[in-house]
LOVEX-853819 format. One record per atom (N, C-alpha, C, O): residue in three letters; z, x, y. Coordinates in pm, whole numbers, plus 50000, padded with zeros to 5 digits. Layout:
alaZXY...
This chain:
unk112005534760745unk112055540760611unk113115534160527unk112895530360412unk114085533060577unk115325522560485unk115155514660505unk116325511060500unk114525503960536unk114295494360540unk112785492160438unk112605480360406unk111775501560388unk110995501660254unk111815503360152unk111595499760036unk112895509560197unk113505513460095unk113975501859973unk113735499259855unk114955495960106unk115665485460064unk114675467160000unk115095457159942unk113515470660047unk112295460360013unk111965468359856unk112085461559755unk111635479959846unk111345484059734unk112105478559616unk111535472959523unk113765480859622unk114985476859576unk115015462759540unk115275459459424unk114765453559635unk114765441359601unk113725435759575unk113765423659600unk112575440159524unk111205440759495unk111555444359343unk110985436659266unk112115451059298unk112095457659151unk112925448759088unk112585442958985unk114525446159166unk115395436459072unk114625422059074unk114645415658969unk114175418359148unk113325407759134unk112415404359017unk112175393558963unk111915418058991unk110845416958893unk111465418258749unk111015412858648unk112935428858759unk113755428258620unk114025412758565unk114015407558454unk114345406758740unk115175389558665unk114265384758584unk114445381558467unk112855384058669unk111605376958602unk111375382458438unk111285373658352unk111315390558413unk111315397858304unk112105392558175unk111705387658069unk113485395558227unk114445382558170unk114615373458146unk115235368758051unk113905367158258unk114405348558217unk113015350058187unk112735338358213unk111485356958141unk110555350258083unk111005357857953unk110665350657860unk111665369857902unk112115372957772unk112985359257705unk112525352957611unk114175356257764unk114835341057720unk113845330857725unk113655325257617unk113305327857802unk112555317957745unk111275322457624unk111165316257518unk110695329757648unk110155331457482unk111165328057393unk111015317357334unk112455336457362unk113495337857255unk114055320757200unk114865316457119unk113225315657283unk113815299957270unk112455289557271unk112555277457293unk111405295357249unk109975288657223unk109655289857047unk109385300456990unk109745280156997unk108905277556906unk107355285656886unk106445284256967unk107295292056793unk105735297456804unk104865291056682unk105315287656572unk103785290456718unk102885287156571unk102045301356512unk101295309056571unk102545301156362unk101795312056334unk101115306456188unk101615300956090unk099595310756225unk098845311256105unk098585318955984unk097965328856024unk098685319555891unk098975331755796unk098065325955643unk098245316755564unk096735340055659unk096025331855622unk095615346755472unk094995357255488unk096165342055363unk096225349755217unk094935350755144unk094565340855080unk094195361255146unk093115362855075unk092895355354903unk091965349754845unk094195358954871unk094355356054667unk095835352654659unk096605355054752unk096235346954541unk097555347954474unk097575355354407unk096715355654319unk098755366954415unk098815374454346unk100415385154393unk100655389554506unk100875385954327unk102295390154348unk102645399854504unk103335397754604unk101895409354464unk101905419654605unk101865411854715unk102835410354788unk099905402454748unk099985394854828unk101425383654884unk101865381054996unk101815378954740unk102955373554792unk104065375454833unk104755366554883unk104405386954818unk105345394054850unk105305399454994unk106335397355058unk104565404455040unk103875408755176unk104205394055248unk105195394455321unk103625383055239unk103935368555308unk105735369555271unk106265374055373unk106695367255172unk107555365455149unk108455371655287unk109255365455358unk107965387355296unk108795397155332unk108575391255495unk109505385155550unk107755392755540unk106805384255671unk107805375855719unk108485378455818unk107945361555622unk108595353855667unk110145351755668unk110675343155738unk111075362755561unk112195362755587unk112385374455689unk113525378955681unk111605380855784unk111665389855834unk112495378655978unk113675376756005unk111475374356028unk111215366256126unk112225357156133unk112745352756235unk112525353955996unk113895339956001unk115035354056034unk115395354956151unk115295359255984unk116285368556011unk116575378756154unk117625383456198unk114875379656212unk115235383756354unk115945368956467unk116695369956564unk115445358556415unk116085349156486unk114575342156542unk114575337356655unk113595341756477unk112485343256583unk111835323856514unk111555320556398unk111815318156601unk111425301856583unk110225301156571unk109435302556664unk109965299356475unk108345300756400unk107895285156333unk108795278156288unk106365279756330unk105875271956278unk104685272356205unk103535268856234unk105315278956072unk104415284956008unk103145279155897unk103385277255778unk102195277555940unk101005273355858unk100375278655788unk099335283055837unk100655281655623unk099875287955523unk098485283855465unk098135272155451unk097895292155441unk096445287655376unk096425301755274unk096925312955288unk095575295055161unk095075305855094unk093795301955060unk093725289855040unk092585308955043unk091425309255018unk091085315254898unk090015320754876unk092125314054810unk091725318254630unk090595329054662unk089505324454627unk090485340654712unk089215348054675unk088075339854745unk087215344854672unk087625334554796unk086675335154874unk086185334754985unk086285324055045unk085525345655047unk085185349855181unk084595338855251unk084725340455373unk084015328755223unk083695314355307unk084785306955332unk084855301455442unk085575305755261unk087185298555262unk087745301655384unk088065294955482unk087805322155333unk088875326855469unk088425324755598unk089155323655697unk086935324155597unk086235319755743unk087265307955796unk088185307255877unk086535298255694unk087195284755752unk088065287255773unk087985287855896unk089265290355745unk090885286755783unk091005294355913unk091525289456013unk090355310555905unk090965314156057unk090165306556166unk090545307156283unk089255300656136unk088285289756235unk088975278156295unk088875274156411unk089845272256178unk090865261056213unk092225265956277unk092835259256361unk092635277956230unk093485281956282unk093535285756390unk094645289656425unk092145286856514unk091945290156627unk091465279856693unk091515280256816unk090855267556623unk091065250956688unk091925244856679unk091815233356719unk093335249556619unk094985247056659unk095615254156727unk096845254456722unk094825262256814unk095635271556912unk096955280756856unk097845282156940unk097145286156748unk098415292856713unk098785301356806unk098075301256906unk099795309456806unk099865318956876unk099715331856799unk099315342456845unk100065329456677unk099715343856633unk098695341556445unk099085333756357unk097235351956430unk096965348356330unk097205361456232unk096625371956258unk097965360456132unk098415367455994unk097265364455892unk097045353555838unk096475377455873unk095485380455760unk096175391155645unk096565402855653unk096145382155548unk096735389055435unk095625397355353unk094735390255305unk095555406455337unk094105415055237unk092785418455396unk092685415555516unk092185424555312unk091305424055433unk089805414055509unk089315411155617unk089605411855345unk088475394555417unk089385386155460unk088565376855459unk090395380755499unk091415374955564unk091455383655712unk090765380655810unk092215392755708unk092075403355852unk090595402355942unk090425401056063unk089505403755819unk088185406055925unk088015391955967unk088045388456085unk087755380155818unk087285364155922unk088175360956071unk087765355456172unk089725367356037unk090685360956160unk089585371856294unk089345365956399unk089005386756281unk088865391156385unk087385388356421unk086785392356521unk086975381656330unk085545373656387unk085815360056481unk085015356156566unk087285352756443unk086665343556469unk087615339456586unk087665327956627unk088525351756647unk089075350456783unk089605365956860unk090515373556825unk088805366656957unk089675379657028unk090455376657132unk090465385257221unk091105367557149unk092065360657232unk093225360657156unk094145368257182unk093265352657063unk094955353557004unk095145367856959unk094205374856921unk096335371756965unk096715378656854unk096515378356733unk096765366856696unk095955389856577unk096045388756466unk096955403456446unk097155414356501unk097325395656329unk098115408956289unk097525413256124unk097145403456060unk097465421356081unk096435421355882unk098195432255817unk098955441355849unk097995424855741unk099025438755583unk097745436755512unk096715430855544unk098115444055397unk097765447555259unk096015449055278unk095145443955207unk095815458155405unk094825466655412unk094575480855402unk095305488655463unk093455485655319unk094095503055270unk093465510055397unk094145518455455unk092395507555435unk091825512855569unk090645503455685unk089465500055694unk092015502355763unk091635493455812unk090445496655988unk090135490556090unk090195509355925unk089255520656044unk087855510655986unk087235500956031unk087795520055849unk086445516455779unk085855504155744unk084695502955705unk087085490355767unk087045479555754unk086785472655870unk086895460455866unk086405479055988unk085945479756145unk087095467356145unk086545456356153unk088245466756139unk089295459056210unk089645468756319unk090085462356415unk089635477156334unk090255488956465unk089885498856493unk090045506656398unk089515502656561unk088435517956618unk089625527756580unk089165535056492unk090895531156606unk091195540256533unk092415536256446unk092635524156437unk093215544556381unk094705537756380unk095725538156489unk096645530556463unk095905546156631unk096465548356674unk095865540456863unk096595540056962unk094495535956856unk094035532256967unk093165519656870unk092075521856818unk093815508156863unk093175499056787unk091895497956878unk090765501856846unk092185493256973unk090685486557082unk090925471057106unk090145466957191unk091685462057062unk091205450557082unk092685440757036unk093755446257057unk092705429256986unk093655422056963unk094395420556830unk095185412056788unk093845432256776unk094285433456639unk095125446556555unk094905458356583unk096065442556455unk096575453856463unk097475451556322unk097575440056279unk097855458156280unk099245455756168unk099625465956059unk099905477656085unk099625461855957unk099915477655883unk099365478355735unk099305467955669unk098955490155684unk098375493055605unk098905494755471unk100135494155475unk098515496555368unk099025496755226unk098465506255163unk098235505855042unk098115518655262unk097505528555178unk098195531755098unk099305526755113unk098075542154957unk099265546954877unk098845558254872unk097735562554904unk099875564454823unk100255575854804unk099245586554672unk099565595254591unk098115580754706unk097065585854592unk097155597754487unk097115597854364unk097355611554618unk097515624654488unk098795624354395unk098805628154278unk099785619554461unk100915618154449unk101245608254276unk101885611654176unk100445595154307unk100035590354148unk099505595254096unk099885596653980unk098365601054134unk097125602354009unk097525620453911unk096905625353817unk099055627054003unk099565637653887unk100455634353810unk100865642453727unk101145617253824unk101955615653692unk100865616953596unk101375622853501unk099655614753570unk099035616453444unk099515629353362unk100105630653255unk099105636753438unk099545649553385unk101075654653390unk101435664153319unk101915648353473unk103315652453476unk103335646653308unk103465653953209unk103155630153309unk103325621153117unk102785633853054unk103565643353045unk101595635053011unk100715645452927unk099905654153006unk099035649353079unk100155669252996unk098965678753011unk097605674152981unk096685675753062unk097465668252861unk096015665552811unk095185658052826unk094015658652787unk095965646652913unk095265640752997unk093895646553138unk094065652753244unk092595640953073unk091605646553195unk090975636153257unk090565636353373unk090855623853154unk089695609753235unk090185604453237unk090735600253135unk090495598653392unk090955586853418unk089815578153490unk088875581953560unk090255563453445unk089485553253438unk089655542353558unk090805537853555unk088915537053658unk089355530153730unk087985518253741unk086775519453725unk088995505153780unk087855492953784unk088215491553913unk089205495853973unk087045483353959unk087195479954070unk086245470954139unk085035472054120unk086825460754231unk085555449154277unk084305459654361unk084475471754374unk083295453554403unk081945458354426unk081495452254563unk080485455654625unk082435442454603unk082705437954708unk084035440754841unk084275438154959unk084445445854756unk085665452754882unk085545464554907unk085525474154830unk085435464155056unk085235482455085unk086295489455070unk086365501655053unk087425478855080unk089005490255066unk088835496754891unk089365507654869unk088055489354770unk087875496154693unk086955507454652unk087085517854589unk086055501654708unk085025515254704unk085805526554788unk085695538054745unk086485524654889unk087155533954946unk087825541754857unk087535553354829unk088815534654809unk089695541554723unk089305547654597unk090015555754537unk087785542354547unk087285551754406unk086685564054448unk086735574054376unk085785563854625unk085485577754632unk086985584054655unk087135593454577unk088115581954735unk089195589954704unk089335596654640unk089105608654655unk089995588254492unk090225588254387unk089215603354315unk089655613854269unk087845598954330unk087105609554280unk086955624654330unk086775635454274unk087135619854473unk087615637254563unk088685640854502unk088545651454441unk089925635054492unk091605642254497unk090795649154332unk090335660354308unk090855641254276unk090145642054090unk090145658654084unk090735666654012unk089205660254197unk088425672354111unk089215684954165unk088965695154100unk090115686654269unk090755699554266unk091715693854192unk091475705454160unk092695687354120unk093735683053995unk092615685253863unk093355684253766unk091825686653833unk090935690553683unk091075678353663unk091095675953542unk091175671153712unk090495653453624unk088755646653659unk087835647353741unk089085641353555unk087475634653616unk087905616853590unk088585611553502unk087255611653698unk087495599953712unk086385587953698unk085705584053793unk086325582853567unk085385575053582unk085535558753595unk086345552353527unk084395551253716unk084805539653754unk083915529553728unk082715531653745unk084365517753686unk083165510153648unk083455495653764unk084585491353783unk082615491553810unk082535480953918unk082345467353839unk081895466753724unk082705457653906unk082795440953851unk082765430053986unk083455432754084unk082105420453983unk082075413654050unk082805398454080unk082685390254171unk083465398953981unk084465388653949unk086245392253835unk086475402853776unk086865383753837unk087705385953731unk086685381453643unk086415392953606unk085885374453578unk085485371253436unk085215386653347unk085485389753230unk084505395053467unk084065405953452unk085025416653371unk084525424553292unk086455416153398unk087045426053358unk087185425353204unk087425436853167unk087155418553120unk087175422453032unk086465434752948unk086885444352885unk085105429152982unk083775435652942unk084055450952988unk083905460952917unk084555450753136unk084795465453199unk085825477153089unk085615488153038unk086765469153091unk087895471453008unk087285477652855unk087545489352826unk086565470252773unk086485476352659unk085395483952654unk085275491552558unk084305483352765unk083255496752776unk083905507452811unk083625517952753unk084805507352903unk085375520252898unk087015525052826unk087585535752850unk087545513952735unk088535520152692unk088895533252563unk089895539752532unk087375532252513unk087515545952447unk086985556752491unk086735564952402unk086585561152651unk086315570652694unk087385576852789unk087225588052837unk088395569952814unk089305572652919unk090325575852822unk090315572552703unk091645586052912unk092415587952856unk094005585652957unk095225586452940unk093105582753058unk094425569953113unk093345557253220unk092115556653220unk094285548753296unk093925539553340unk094465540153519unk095645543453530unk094055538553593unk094735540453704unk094015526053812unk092885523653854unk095395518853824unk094955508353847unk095035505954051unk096155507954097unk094055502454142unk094175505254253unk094255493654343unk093815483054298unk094635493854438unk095185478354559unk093875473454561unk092985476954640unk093765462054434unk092415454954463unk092625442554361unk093055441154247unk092145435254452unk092015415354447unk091975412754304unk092825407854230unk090895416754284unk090455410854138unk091175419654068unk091285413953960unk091925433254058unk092145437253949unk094115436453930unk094905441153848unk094285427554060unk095405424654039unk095805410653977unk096845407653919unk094615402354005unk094795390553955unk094695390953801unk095115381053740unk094055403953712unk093835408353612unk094615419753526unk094235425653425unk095995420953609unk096215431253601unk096925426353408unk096335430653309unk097685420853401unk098165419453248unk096965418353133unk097375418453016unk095725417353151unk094665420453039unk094565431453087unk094435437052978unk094515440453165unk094265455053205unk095395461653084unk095095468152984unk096455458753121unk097805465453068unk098015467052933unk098525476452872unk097405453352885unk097835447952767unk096375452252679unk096425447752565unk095145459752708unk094095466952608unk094715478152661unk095115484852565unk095005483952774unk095595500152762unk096885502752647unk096865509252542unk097965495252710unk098985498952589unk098705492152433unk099565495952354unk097815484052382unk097315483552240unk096525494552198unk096275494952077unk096055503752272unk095365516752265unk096415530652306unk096005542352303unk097345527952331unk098135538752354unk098035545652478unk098855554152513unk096605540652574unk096855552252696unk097855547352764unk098475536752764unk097905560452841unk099295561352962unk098595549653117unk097375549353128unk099185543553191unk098355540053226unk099425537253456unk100535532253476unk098745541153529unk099365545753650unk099205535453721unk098085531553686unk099875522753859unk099375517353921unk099585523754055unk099835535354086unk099415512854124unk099265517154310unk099945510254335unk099725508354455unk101075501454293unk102335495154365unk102615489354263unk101785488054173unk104225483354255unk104915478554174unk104375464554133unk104465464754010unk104005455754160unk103695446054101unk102585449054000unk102355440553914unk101845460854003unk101135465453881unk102225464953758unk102065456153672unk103065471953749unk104665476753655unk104885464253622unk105035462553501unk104955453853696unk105615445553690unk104955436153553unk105515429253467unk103375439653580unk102335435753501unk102015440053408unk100875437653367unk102975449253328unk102525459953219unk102035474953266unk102235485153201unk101515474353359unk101225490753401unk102615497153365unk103725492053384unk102285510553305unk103635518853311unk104115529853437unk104805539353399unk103935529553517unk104615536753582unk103675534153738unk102445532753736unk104495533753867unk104315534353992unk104915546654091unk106125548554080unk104085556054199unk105175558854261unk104715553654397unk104065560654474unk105095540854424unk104285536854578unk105155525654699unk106265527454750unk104585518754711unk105505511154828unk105365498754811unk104435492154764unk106605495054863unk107285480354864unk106045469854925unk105695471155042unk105485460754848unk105065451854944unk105825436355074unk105495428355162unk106855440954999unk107545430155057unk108295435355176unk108645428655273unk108545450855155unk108625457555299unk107785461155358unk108095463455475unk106865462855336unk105265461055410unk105465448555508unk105335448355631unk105775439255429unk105655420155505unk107205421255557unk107565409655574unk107975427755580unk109265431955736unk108865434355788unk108845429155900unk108145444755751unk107625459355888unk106785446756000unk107025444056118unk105575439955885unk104995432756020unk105385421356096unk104955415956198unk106405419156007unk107015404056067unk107925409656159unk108375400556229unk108615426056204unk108825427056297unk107775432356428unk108005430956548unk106555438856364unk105375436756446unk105205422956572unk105115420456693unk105225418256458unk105105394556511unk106245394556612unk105855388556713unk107355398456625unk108375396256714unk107825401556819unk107445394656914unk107705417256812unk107325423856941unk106005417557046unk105855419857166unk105165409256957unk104085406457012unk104795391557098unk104945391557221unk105165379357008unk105845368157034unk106875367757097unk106975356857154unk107565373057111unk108985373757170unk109105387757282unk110135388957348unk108305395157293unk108415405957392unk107515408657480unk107515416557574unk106475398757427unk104985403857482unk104455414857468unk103795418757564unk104535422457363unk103855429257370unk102065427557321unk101635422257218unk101265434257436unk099975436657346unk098925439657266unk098075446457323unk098615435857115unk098585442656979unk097775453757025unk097945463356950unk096745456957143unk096195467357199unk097265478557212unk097045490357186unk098045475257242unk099455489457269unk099945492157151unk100735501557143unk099565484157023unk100235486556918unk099405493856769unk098705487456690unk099705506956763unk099655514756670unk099195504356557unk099875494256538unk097835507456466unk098725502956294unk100025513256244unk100245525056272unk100545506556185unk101815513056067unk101485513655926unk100625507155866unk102385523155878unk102345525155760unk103795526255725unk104725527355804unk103855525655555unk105065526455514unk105405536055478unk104785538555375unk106425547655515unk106905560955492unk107315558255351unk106355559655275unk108435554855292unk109285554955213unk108485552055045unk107705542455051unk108535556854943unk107405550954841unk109275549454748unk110405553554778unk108625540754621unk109345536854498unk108935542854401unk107725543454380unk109865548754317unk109095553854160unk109805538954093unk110865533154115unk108685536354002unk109095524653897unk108175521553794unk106965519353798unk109415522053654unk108795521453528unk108975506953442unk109875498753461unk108175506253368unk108165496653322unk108585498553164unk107675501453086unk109855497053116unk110395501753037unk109955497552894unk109965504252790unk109625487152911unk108645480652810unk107235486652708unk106955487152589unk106705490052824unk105335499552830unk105925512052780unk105295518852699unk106935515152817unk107375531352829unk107435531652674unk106515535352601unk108825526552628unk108585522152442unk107455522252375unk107375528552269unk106585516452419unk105405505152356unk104445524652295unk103625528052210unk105205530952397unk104145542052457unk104835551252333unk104225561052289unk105595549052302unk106835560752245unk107265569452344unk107385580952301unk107485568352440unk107665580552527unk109665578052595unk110525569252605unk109435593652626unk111215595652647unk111665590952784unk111025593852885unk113085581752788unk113155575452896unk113615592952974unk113565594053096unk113945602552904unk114495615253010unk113455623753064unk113715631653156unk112085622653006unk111215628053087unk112195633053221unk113325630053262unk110805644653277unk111505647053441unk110405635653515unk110665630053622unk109405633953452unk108945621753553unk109475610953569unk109345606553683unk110085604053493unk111005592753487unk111835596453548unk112795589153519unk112265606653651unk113955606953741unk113685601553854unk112785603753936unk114605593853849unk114795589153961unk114715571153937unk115705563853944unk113365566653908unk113055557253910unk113835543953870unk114775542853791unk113125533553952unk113845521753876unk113145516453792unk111925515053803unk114195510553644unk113275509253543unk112995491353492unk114035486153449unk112115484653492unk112135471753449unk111735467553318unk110825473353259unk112465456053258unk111685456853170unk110995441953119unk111755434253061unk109545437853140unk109045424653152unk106935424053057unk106295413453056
């Protein structure tokens, strides 16, 4: 019996050393990571930004290969295709046709996706909490009811709000039926008009800018790449007008209360460590989300608007002005 004992004992520290000297040697391997951006567009970049000073700052030796596929879903194919006939070790899908081509086109490497709003319905992961497979990362849902009552915190009299949105992303259609559920116990009605391109938004924009009486702008491709003609017919018309993260504000939208994208792109770039440097397997790993939201105004807009910087909706917030 002491003598299993003592085999047990030196059976376990054995397996701690191993543990160790294969933890140090990761901590001292070079990794290749592919990181592959649906669009340009501020959020998106910011999410990559945050990603990669995450990683320089954990200490973590990275060889990082960017691609962007301007918006198109044949593009993002290709790159995560090449990016899995260069063997990376880890593939980064920015948006979600980025996330899905990387999980078509390897279940062997690791992928990790941000700046996905649901990434259940986007069949990247059977649940959020039991992904199923090699994929995993964190989401950009926002804080929906939570925006869509500054309308009414700005003005009572506010009832239609207006939302565009591509016709091709399910994270948007997602978010307009949302949008239209939360709507109706708040007394709003929400009407949405679909587009299939940026050329499109204009046309969207002035069919519905005299029926709406605000604008509520949501985590989507095309309407971020559009977001300053969005901003700029709402505030020449006076509506109030709400986004889904700060780089909307940044764009003329007046007011945000949502989350950092560039702490979104920490959160997963410390994801990337745990996987690269600890082994862990993205199967054991939860998606995340970001607790913490930002109120932020765009002080510009706020003027433009006539409206009072002391509002009680304006407390707190940080205010820019661009």
């Amino acid at each position: 019996m002491k003598i299993k004992v003592g085999q047990r004992l030196i059976m376990t520290a054995m397996f701690l050393i191993m543990i160790g000297i294969q933890s140090v040697a990761q901590e001292g391997k070079k990794f290749k990571i592919g990181i592959s951006q649906f669009a340009e567009h501020p959020a998106l970049d910011d999410v990559r930004k945050g990603f990669e000073d995450e990683l320089k700052s954990l200490g973590v030796n990275t060889d990082i290969m960017y691609k962007n596929s301007q918006g198109d879903t044949g593009v993002a194919g290709v790159i995560a295709q090449k990016f899995v006939s260069d063997k990376v070790d880890l593939i980064f899908g920015i948006a979600t046709v980025s996330a899905q081509a990387a999980k078509q086109s390897t279940d062997k490497i690791p992928v990790l996706f941000s700046a996905v709003t649901d990434p259940v319905n986007s069949q990247l992961v059977k649940t959020m909490d039991k992904v199923g497979g090699n994929v995993t990362g964190t989401t950009d849902a926002t804080p929906m009811e939570k925006q869509l009552e500054l309308f009414q915190k700005i003005d009572p009299k506010i009832k239609t709000i207006g939302i565009i949105y591509n016709t091709s992303e399910s994270n948007s259609e997602i978010q307009v039926a949302n949008a239209k559920k939360i709507s109706v116990k708040m007394g709003l009605e929400v009407r949405a008009v679909g587009v299939n391109n940026i050329n499109d938004i204009p046309q969207a924009v002035n069919s519905m800018i005299s029926k709406v009486d605000g604008f509520y702008t949501i985590t989507d491709n095309i309407v971020a790449s559009a977001i300053n003609l969005i901003s700029m017919a709402a505030n020449e018309k006076g509506i109030v007008t709400v986004g889904a993260e700060e780089a909307h504000v940044k764009g003329g939208i007046l007011l945000t209360d949502g989350l950092s994208y560039y702490e979104l792109g920490k959160q997963t770039g410390r994801m990337a460590k745990e996987i690269l440097v600890e082994g862990k397997n993205p199967e054991d790993m939860p998606v995340e989300t970001l607790a913490n939201t930002t109120k932020v105004v765009n002080e510009k807009t706020m003027k433009n608007l006539k409206l009072d910087k002391n509002l009680s909706v304006f407390e707190g917030a940080e205010f820019i002005e661009q």
